[in-house]
C-alpha positions as CSV (number, residue, x, y, z in Angstrom):
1,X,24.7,-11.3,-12.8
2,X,27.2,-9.0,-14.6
3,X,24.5,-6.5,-15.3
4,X,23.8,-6.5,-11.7
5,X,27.5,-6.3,-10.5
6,X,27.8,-3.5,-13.0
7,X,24.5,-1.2,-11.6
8,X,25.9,-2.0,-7.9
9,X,29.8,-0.8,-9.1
10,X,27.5,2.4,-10.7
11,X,26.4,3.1,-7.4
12,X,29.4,2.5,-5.1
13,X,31.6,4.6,-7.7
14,X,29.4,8.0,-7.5
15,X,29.9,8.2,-3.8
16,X,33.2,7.6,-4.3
17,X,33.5,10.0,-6.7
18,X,31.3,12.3,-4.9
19,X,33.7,11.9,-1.7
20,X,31.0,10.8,0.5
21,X,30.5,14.0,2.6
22,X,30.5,12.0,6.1
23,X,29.5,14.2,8.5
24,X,32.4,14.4,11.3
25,X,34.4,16.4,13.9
26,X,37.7,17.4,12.5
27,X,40.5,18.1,14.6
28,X,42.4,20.9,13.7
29,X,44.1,23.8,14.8
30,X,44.9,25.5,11.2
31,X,41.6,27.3,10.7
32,X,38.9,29.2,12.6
33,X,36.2,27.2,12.9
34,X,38.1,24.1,14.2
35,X,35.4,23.7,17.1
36,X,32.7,23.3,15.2
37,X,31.4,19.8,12.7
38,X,32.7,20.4,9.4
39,X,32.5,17.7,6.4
40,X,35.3,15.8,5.2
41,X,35.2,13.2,2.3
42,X,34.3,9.4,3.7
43,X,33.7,7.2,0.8
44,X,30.5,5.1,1.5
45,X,29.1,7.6,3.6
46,X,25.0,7.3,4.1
47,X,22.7,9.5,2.4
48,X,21.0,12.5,4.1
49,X,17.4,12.3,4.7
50,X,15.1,14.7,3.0
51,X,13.3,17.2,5.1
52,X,11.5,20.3,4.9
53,X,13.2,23.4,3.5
54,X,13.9,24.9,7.2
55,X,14.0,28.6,8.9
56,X,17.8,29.4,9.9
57,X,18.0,32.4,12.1
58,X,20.2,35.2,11.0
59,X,23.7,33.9,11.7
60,X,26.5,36.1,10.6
61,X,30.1,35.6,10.0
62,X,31.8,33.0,8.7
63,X,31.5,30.3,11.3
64,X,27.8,31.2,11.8
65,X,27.1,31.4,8.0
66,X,29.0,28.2,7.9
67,X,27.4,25.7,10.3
68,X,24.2,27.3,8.6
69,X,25.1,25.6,5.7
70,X,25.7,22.8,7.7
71,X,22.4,22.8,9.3
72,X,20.8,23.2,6.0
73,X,22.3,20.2,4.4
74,X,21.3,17.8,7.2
75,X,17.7,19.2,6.2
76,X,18.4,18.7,2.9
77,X,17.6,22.1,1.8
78,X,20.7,22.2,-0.5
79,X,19.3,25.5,-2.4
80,X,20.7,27.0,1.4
81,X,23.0,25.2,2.3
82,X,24.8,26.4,-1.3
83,X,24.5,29.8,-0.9
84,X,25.5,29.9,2.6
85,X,28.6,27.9,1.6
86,X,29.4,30.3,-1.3
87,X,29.2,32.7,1.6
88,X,31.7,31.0,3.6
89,X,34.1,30.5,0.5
90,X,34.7,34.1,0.3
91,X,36.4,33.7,3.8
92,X,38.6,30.7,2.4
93,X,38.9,30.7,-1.3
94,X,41.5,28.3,-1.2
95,X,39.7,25.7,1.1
96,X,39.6,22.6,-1.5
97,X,37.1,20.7,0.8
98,X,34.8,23.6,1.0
99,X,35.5,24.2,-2.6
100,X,34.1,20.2,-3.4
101,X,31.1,20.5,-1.2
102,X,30.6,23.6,-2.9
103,X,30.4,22.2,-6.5
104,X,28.5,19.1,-5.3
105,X,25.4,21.0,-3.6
106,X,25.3,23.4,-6.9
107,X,24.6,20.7,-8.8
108,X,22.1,19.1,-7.2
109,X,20.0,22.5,-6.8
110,X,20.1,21.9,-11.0
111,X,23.0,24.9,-11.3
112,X,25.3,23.3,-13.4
113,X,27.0,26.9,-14.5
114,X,27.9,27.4,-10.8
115,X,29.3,23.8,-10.3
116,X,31.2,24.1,-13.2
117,X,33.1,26.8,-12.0
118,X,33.8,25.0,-8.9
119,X,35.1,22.2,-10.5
120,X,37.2,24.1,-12.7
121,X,38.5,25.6,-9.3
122,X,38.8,21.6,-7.7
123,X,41.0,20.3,-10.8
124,X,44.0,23.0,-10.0
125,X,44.6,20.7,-6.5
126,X,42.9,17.5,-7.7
127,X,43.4,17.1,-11.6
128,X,42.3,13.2,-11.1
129,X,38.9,13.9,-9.7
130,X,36.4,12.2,-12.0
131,X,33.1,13.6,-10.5
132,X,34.7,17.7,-11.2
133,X,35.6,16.1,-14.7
134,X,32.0,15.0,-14.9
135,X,30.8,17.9,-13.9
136,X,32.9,20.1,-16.8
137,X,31.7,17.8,-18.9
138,X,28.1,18.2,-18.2
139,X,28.2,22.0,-18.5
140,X,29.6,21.4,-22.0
141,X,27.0,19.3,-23.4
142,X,24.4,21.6,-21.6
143,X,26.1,24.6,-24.4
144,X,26.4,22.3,-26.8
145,X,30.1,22.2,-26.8
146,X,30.3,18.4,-27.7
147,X,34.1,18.9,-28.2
148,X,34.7,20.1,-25.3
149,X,32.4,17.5,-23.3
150,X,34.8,15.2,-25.2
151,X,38.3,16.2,-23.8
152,X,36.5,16.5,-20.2
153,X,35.6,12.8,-20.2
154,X,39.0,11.8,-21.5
155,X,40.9,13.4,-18.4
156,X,38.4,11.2,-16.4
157,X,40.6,8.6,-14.1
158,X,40.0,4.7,-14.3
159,X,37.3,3.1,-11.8
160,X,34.2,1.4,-11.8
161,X,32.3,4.6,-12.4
162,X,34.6,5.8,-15.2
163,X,33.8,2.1,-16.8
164,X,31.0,2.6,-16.5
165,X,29.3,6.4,-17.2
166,X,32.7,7.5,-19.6
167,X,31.8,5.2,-22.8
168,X,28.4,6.4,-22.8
169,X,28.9,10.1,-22.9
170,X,32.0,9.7,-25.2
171,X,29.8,8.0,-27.1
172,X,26.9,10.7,-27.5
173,X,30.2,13.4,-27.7
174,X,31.6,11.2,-30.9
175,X,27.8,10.7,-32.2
176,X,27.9,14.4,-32.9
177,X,30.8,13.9,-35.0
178,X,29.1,11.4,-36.5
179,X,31.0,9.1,-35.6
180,X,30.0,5.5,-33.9
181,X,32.3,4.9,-31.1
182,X,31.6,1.9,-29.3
183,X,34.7,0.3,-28.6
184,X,33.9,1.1,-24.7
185,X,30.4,-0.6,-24.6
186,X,30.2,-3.5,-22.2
187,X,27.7,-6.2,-22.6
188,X,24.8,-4.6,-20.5
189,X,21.7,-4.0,-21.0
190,X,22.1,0.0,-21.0
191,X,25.4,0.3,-23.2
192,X,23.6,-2.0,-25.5
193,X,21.0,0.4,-25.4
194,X,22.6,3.3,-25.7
195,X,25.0,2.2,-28.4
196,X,21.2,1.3,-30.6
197,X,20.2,4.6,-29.8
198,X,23.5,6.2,-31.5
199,X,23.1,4.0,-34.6
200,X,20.2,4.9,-35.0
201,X,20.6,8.2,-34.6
202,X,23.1,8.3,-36.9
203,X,20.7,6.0,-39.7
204,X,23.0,3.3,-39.1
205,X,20.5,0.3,-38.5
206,X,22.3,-2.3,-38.6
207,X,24.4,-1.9,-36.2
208,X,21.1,-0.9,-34.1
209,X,19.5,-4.2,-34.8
210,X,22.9,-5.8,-33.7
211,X,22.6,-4.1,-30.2
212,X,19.2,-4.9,-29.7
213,X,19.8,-8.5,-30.5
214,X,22.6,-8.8,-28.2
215,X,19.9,-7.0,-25.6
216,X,17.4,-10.0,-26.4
217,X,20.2,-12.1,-25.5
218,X,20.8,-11.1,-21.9
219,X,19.0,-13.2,-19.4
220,X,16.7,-11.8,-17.3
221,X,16.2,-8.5,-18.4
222,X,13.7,-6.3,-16.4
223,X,10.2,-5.1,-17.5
224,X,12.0,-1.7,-18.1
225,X,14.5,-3.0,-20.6
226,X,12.4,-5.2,-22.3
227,X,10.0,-2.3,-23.1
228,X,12.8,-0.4,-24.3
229,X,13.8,-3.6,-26.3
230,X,9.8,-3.3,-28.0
231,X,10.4,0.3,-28.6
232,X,14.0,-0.1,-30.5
233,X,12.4,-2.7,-32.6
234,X,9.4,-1.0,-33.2
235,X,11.6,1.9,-34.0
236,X,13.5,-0.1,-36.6
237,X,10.4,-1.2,-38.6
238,X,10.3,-4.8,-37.4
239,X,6.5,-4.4,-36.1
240,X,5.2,-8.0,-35.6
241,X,8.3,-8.2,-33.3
242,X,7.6,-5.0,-31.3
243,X,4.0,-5.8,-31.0
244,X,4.6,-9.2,-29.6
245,X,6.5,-7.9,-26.9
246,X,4.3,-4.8,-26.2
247,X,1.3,-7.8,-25.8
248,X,3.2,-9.9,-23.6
249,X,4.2,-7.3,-21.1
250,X,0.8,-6.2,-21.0
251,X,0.7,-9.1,-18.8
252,X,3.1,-8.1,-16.6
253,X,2.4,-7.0,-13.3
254,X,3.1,-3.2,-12.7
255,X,2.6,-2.8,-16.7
256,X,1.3,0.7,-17.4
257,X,-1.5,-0.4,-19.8
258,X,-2.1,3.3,-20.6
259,X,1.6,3.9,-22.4
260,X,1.5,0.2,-23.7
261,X,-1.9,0.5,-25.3
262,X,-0.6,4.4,-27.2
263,X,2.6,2.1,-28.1
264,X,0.5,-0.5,-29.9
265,X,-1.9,1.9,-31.7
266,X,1.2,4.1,-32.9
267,X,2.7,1.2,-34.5
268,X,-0.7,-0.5,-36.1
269,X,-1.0,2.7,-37.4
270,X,2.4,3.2,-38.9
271,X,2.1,7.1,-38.8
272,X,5.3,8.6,-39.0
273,X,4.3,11.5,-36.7
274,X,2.6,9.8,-34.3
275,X,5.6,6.6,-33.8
276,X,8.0,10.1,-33.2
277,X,5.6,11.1,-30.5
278,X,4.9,7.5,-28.6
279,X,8.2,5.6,-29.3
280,X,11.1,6.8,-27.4
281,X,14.5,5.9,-29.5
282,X,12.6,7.8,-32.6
283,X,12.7,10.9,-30.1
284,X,16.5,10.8,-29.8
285,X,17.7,13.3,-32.4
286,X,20.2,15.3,-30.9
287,X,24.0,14.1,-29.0
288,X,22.0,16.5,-26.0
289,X,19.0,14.3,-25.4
290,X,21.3,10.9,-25.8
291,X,24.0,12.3,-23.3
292,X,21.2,13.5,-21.3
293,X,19.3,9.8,-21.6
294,X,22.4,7.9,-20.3
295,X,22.4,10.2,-17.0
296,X,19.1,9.8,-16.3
297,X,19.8,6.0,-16.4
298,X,22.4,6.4,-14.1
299,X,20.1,8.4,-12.2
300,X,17.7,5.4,-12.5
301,X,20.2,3.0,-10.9
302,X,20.9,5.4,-8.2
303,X,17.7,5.2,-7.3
304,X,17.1,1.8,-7.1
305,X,20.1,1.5,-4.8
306,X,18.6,4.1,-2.6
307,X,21.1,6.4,-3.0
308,X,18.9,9.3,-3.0
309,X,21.3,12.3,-2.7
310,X,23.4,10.5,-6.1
311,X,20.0,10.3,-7.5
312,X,18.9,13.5,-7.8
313,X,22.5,14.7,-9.4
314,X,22.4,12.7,-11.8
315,X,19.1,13.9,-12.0
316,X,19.9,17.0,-12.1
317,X,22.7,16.6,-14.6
318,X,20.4,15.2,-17.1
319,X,18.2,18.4,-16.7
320,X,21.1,20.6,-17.5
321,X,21.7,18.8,-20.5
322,X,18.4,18.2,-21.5
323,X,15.9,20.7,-20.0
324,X,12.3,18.7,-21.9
325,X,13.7,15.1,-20.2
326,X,10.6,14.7,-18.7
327,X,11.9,11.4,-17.5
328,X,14.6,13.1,-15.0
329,X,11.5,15.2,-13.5
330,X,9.7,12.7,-12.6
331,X,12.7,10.6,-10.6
332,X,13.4,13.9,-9.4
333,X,9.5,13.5,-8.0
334,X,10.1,10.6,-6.6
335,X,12.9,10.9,-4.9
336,X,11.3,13.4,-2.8
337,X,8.6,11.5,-2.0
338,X,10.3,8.8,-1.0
339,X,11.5,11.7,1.6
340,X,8.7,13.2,2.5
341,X,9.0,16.2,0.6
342,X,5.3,16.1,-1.3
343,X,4.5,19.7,-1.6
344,X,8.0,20.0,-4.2
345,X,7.1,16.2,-6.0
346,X,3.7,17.6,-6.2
347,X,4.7,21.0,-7.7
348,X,7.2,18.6,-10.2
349,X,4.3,16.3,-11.3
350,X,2.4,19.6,-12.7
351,X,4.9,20.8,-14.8
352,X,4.6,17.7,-17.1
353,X,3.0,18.5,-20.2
354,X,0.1,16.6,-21.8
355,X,2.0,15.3,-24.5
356,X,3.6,13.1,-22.3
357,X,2.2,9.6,-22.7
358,X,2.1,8.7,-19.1
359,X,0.6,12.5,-18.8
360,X,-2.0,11.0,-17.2
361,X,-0.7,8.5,-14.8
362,X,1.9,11.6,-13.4
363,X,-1.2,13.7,-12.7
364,X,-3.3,11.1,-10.8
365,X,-0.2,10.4,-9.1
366,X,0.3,14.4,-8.2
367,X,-3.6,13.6,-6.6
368,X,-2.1,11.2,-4.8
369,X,-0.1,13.2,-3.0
370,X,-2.3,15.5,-2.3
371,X,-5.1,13.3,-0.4
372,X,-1.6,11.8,1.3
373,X,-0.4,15.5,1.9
374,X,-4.2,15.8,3.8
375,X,-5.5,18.2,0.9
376,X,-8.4,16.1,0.1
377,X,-10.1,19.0,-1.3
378,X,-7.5,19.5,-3.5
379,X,-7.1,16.3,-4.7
380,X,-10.5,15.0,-5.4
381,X,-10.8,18.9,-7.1
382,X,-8.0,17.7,-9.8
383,X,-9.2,13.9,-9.8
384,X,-12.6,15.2,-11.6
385,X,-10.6,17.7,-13.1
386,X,-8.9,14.6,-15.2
387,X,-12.1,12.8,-16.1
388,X,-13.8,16.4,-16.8
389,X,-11.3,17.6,-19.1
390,X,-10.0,14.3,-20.5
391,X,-12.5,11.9,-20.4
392,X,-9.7,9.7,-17.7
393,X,-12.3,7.1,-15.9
394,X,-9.0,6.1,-13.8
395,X,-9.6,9.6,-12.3
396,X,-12.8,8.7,-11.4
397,X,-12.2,5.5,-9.6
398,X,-9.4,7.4,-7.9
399,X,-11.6,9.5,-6.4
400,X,-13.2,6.7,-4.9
401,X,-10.2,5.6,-3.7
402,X,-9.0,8.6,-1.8
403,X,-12.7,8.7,0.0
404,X,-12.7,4.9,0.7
405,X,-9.3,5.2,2.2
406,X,-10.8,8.2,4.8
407,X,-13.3,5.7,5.3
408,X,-16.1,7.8,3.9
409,X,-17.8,4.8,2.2
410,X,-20.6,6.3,1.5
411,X,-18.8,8.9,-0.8
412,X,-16.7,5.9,-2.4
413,X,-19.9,4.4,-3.5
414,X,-21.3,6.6,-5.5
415,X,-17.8,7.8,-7.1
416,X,-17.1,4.3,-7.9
417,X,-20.3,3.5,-10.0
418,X,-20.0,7.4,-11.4
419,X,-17.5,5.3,-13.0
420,X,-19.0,1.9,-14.0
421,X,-21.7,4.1,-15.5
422,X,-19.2,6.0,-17.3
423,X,-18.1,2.6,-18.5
424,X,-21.1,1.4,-19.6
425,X,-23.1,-1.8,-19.2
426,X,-20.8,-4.6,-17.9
427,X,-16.8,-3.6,-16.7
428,X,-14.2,-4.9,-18.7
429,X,-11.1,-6.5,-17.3
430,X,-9.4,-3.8,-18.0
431,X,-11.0,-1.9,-14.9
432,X,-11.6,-5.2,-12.7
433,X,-10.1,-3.2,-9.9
434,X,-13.1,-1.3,-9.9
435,X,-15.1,-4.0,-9.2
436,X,-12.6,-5.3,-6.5
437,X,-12.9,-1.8,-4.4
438,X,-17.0,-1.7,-5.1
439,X,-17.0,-5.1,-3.8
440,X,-14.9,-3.8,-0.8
441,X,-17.0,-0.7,0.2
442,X,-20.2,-2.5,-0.6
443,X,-18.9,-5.0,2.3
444,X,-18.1,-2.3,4.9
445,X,-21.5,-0.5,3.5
446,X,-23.3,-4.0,5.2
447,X,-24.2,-4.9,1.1
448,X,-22.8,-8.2,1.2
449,X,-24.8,-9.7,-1.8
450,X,-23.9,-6.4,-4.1
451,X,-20.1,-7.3,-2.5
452,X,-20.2,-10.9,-3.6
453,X,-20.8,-10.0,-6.9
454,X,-18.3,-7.4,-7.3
455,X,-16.0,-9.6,-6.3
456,X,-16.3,-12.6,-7.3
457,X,-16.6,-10.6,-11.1
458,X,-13.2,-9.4,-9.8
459,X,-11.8,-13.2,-8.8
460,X,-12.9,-14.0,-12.6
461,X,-10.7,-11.4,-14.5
462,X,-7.5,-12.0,-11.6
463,X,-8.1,-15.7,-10.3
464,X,-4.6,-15.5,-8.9
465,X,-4.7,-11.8,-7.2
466,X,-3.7,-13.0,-3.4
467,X,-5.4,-9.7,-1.6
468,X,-8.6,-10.2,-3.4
469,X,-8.8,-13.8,-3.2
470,X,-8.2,-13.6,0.6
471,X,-10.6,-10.7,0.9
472,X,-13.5,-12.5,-0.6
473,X,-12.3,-16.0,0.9
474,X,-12.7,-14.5,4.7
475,X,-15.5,-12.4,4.0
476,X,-17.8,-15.7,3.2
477,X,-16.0,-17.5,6.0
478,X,-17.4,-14.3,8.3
479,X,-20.4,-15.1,6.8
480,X,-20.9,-18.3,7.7
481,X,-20.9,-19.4,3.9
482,X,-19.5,-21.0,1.5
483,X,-16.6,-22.3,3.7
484,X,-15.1,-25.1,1.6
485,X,-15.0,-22.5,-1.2
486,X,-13.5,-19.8,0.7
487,X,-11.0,-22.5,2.2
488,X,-9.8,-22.6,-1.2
489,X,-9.6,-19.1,-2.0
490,X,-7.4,-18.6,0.9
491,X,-5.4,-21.6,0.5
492,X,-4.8,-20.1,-3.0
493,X,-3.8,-17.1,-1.5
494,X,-1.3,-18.2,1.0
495,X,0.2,-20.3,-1.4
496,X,0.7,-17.1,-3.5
497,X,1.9,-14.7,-0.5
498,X,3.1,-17.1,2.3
499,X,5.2,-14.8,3.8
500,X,1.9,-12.5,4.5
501,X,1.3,-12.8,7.8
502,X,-2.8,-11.6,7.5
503,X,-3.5,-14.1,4.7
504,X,-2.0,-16.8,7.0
505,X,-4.3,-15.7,10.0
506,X,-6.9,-15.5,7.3
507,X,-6.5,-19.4,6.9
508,X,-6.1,-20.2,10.1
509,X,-9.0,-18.6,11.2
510,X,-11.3,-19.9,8.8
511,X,-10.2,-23.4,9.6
512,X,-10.7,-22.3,13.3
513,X,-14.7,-21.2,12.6
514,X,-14.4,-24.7,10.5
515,X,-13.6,-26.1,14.0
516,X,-10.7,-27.6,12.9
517,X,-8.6,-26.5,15.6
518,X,-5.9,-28.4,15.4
519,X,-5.3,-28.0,11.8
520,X,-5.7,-24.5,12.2
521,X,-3.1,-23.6,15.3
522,X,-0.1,-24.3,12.7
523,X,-1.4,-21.3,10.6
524,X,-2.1,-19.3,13.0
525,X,1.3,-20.0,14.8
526,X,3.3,-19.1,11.0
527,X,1.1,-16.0,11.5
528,X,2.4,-14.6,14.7
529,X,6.2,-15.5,13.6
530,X,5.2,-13.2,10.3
531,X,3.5,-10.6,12.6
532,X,4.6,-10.9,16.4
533,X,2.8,-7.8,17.6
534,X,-0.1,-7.6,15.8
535,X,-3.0,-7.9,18.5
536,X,-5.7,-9.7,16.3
537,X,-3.9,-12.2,15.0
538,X,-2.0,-12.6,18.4
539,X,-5.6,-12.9,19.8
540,X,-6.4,-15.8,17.2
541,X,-3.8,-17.6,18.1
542,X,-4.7,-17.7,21.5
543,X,-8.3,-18.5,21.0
544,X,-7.4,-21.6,19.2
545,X,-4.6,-22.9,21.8
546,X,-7.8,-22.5,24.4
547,X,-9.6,-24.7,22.1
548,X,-6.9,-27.6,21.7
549,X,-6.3,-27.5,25.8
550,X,-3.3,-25.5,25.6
551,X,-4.7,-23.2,28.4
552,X,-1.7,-21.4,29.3
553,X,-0.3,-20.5,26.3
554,X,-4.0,-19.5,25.3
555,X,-3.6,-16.3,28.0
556,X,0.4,-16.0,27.3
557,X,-0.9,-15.0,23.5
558,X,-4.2,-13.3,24.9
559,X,-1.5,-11.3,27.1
560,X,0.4,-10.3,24.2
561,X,-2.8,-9.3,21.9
562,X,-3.9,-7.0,24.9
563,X,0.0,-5.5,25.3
564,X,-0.4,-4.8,21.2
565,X,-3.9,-3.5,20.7
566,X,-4.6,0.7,20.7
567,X,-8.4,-0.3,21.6
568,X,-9.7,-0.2,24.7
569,X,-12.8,-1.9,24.1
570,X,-10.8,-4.9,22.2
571,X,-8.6,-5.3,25.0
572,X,-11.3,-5.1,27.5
573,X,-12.7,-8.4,24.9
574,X,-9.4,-9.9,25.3
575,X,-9.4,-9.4,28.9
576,X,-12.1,-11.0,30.0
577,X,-11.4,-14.4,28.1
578,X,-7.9,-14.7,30.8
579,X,-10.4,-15.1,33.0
580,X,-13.4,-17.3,31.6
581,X,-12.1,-18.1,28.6
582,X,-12.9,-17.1,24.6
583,X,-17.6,-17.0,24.4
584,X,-18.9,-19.1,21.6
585,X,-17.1,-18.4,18.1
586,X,-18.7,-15.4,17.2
587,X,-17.5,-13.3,13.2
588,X,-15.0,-11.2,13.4
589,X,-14.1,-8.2,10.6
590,X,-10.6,-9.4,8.3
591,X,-7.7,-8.2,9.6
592,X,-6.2,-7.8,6.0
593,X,-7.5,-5.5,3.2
594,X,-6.0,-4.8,-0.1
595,X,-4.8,-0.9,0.3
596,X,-5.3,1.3,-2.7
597,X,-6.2,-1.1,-5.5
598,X,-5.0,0.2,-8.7
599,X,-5.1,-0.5,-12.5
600,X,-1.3,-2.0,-12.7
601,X,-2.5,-5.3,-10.4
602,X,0.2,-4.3,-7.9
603,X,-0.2,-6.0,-4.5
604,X,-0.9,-4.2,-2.0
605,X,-0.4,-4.6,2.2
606,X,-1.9,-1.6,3.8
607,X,-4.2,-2.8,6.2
608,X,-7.3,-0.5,6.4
């Protein structure tokens, strides 16, 4: 809990020491442009949406050049919205509030020399501004000027973000003095981490093997601090340890098997040159890369809280510091996708090099984007690209992903046993998502035996996957066969995902074609709650009620499938039961599907 109360203090204390930037109309007589919105400082203020960079038309003096700046941050162009400010500043070099907008938007476009200067200008009227102090600091580590990076984040005021950023970059800034401050570090997973990470760095491993015990000792650490746990230890020499946990969170879902599996062969291997290149605390060499490290992490937190604008200067901070953090790039990436910006994430993704150990997961990602961008071309072009040029079969069934998600099945087909022929005779478990979208097309390709046996191979290597279970559970309940054992399948599934509202019409329905109506009206009731307006399911529920003599709520739900459905021809279906009532039980296509399958088991809803 204190590592939690800590991250969400992290977050709360960068707007606050950001000011917030709220956008409102200030009253005021004392300048020229009191008619117009301006910003002023509102701690807790939301974030801006991302956007596409937009056209301004030419606007010209200073309340024109001003609101385009304006304008431009709403859009979240911030590259414009800076130099139009710096424009306006020219008019009003004393204007503090301008001044402070003026440094915050220079950072985040990765300028760190211009925010600098900003900052410097903010501290004359507000010496107790932590984020300017921050910011000074910053430009010093980025030339190397450790000492001065040191007095900067002395001058930086008390508060939860002080607490909590100001003993890690003192840290790194004593670190190249060589010495080991760590009288600041609280008991959190990232001090911890960081304070390992300057032992180390300074060949002082006891004192790393002291942190990373007290680390093991924190209850409930995530996926990413454990990994970072495996890699300290593995770092350290203590290699039964480090492979033990590499092993076990292989098993994790979301593990990235690809980085996982490079960690574990580094390590049997024992090759000096090769542990430098896989494991990350052996790459930490420099006080530049460690103060860089613990912004990115900030960075990281940001992020999780959402905070997107926070995010990406942090981001950006750790990028001055640390131009080859390829770590910051890539939450720079996501940031933007997460606002639609795809077309910068994607140009982002490229620039990692392939001596990144996730090089290969970033640049099936950047594919990604592209088929969700609506370059298909594009994307399938690099997807073979990967397997081409580096042997990736991932790439491969990617590709028949991005056709069997435009429904060209056909296409998906034959890309997906490309790759089981790449593979070789039988698929190992390693690619059993493979056989769980094969099985897929081969059942909207009307190959049902071909499905079942992808499938079910599938339900062998992940007997508790809830998407695949269900999938294969309804598809022999639309069948007509195997009902008891789908029954089971999808009983496993719900109990898995009960707050799914398609698995739950799954079981209901299936008890339904069972003829257990009564059993099955509970279901399919839990399914409606889960999913009021989704027509099928709606439809369901209001086939069964008909069946259990509940005649008008049969057409109140039949009423509300037909007010929900986009198809004509199922809401002419629909229609006609309100006035003869639902024909014989007839099979009907699940409504739920699995979305893109991929390699790290991650659940997925997206109904096809």
């Amino acid at each position: 809990m204190k590592t939690k109360w800590m991250l969400a203090a992290c977050a709360l204390g960068v707007v606050a020491l950001m000011g917030g930037y709220e956008l409102a109309a200030q009253n005021t007589t004392a300048t020229p442009y009191n008619t117009v919105t301006t910003i002023t400082p509102a701690a807790g203020a939301p974030e801006v949406t991302e956007t596409a960079t937009v056209d301004l038309p030419p606007l010209e003096g200073f309340a024109g050049k001003f609101l385009a700046s304006h304008f431009a941050q709403t859009a979240y162009d911030w590259e414009t919205a800076s130099d139009y400010l710096g424009q306006v500043i020219t008019h009003d070099p004393e204007n503090f509030d301008l001044i402070k907008r003026a440094m915050v938007l220079a950072m985040g476009t990765g300028d760190s020399v211009t925010a600098a200067k900003w900052a410097q200008e903010l501290l004359k009227a507000e010496p107790e501004n932590g984020f300017a102090h921050l910011i000074v600091a910053v430009d010093a580590l980025a030339r190397k000027d450790n000492d001065a990076a040191r007095i900067a984040m002395e001058k930086m005021p008390e508060g939860d973000m002080t607490s909590f950023a100001k003993p890690l970059l003192l840290g790194w800034a004593e670190a190249g003095r060589g010495t080991l401050e760590i009288s600041g570090l609280a008991q959190v997973p990232m001090h911890l981490y960081h304070g390992a990470l300057m032992a180390l760095m300074l060949d002082n491993k006891t004192q790393a093997r002291l942190f990373t015990e007290q680390i093991m000792q924190v209850k409930g650490l995530t996926q990413g601090e454990a990994m970072r746990v495996a890699d300290m230890l593995a770092a350290l020499g203590d290699k039964d340890k480090a492979l033990g946990l590499y092993q076990g969170l292989k098993l994790q879902e979301g593990a990235s098997h690809d980085v996982i599996d490079k960690k574990i062969s580094a390590v049997e291997k024992g090759d000096e040159a090769i542990m430098k290149a896989t494991i990350p605390p052996m790459q930490v060499t420099t006080v530049q890369q460690g103060a860089a490290l613990a912004l990115y992490d900030m960075a990281s937190i940001l992020y999780q809280e959402e905070s997107d604008s926070s995010t990406k200067l942090f981001a950006q901070m750790a990028l001055a510091v640390d131009p080859d953090l390829i770590d910051a790039r890539l939450l720079l990436a996501e940031t933007l996708v997460r606002n639609d910006r795809l077309d910068e994430a994607i140009a982002l993704l490229k620039t990692v090099p392939a001596t990144y150990p996730s090089f290969m997961e970033t640049q099936r990602h950047a594919a990604e984007l592209l088929a969700e961008a609506g370059r298909q071309d594009e994307a399938l072009q690099m997807m073979n690209g990967l397997y081409e040029q580096h042997g990736d079969i991932e790439s491969l069934i990617r590709v028949g992903d991005i056709y069997r998600h435009a429904e060209d099945y056909n296409a998906a087909l034959k890309a997906y046993n490309r790759a089981a022929k790449a593979i070789g005779k039988d698929v190992p478990e390693e690619y059993w998502h493979l056989l769980y979208a094969r099985g897929m097309v081969h059942e909207r390709e009307g190959h049902w035996k071909e499905a079942v046996a992808d499938l079910t191979a599938a339900v062998e290597y992940r007997p508790n996957h809830p998407y695949l279970l269900n999938y294969l559970g309804y598809g022999w309940a639309d069948k007509g066969e195997n009902l008891e054992k789908s029954l089971e399948l999808i009983r496993r599934a719900v109990a898995l995902r009960p707050m799914d509202g398609y698995i739950t019409d799954s079981l209901g329905w299936v008890l339904y074609r069972m003829q257990k109506f009564e059993e099955a009206v509970p279901h399919l009731e839990r399914a409606v709650e889960l999913l009021p307006y989704d027509s099928t399911i709606n439809d369901h529920l209001g086939d069964a009620y008909w069946q259990v003599g509940r005649r008008l709520e049969a057409r109140f739900q039949w009423r509300r499938a037909i007010n929900s459905s986009e198809d004509a021809e199922v809401s002419a279906v629909i229609a006609a039961k309100l006035k003869d009532g639902p024909p014989a039980v007839e099979p009907v296509r699940a409504v739920a599907d699995s979305g893109k399958v991929q390699a790290d088991d991650a659940p997925a809803t997206k109904k096809e």
